[in-house]
N, C-alpha and C positions, 0 to 999 in steps of 0.2 A: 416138779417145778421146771419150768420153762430156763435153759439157756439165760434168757437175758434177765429173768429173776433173779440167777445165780450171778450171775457179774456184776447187777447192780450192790448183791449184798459184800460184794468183794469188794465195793469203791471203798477207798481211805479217808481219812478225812479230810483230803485235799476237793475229794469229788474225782479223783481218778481210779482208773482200776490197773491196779498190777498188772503188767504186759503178763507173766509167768502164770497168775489164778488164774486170768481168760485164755490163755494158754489150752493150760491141766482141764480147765469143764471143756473147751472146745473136743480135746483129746475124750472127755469121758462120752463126749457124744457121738463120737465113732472118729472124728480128724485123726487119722494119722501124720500128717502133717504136722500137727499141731506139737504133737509128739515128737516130734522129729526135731521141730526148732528148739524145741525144750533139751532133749540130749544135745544137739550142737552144741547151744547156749553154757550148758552144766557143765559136760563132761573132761573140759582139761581140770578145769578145780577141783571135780571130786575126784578123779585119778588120783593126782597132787597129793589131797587129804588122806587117803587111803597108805600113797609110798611113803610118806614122811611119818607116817606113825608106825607102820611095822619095817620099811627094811627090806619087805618082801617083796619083788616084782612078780613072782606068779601069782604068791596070795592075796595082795592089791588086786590084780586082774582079777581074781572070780571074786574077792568083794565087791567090788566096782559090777562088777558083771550083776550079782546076787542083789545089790542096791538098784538094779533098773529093773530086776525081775520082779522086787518087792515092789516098786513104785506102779509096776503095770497092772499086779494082782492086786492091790490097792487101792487104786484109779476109782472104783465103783464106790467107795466111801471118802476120799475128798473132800473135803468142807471147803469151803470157800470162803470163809474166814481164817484159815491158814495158810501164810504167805508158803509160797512155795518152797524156797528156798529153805525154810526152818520146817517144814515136813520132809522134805529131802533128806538134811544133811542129820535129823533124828536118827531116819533110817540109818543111814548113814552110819552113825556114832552107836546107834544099838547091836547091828551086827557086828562092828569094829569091837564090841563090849562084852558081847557072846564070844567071839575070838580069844581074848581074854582068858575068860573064866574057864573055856575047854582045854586050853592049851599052858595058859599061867604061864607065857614070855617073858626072859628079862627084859625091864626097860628099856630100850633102845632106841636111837633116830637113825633111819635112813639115812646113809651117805651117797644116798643110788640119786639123781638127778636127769632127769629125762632128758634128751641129748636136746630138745629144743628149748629149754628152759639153762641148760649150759650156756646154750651159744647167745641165745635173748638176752638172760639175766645178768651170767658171772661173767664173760669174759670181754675183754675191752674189744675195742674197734683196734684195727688194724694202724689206725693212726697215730694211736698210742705208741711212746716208748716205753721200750723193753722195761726198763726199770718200774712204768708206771703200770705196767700190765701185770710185773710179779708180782708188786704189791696189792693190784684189786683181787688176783686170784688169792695170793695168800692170807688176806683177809677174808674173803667167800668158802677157805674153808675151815679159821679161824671162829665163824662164824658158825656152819656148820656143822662144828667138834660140837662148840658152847652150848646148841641149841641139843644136842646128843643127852648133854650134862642135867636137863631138865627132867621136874616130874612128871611124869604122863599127864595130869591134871592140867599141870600150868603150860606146857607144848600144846597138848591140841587146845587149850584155850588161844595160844597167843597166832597156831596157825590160820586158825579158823578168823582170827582180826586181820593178823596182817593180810594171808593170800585171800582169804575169801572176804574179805572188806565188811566181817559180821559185826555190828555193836555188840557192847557185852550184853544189853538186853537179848538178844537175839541168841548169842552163844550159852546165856543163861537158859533158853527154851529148849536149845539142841540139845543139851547134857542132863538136863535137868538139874538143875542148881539154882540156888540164888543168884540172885544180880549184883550183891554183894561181892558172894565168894567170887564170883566170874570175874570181879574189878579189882581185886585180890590177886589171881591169879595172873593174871595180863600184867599186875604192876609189877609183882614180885620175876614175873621172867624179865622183861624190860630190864628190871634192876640187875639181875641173874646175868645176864647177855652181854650189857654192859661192862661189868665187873669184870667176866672173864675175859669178852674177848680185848680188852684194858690189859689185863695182865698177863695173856697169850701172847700179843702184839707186842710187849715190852720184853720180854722173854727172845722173839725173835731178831728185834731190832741189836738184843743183845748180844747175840751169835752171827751177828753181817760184821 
């Protein structure tokens, strides 16, 4: 099948084609290029997805690594009715899943945060007073314990919403789960998150 066979079957129902399907077939057609914009595009968020679930900065790195190596051996069977991104972060979540069941880890969240996501996300501008700077930080990692405190389940559900901007439909395709349980999980961390960092915050308010 011709190139523009396959990107027609990729259009949506808008009548557009995913910039990332016409991407991935350009790549299967030999574009390196193609390939190229596609890790640019991906690779802080799945770094991201990898350190926030184990903890681990070296072991992040060769999954991250092992996740581009699958997606290249792979390449050759692509469908083009699978959005990118949820053929990705499959990978993604199945060797994170194999990791798992070899090793059998406690629970954990990263408290490791990549020095540019520090300085972007948690910490204020310069302009800030002191007072209002301790407080965003000490809530960022208020924030960070709570999200510690969660199940494996409902964490990489709620990461894959918030950093990677996935619907639950979508995070329901990565994990394999229902669309349900996916909506389940999103609510009850939300709620989870809430609550504690609520009663973390008043805990410390109570010690100033």
């Amino acid at each position: 099948m011709s190139l523009e066979n396959r990107v027609a079957e990729a259009l949506d129902k808008r009548g557009e084609a995913d910039s990332d399907q016409v991407l991935m077939l350009q790549y299967m057609q030999g574009d390196m290029s193609a390939f190229e914009s596609l890790y640019q595009k991906h690779k802080g968020g799945l770094y991201r997805y990898f350190v926030r679930q184990i903890g681990d900065l070296q072991l992040a790195e060769d999954l991250y690594q092992d996740t581009w190596g699958r997606v290249i051996k792979a390449a050759a069977s692509y469908e083009a009715s699978a959005k990118f991104t949820t053929w990705l972060y499959r990978i993604a979540h199945n060797l994170l899943i194999d990791h798992v069941r070899a090793v059998k880890p406690v629970d954990h969240f990263s408290e490791v945060f990549t020095e540019e996501q520090d300085a972007d996300s948690f910490l204020p501008s310069d302009e800030q007073a002191p007072e209002t700077q301790f407080i965003a930080w000490t809530k960022a990692q208020l924030l960070k314990h709570c999200i510690s405190l969660l199940p494996t389940v409902q964490k990489e559900a709620l990461l894959l919403n918030m950093e990677a901007g996935f619907t639950a439909g979508t995070i329901a395709e990565v994990v394999g789960t229902s669309l349900e349980a996916t909506k389940s999980r999103i609510r009850y961390a939300n709620q989870s998150l809430k609550t504690c960092v609520m009663n973390k915050w008043q805990e410390v308010e109570s010690e100033r």
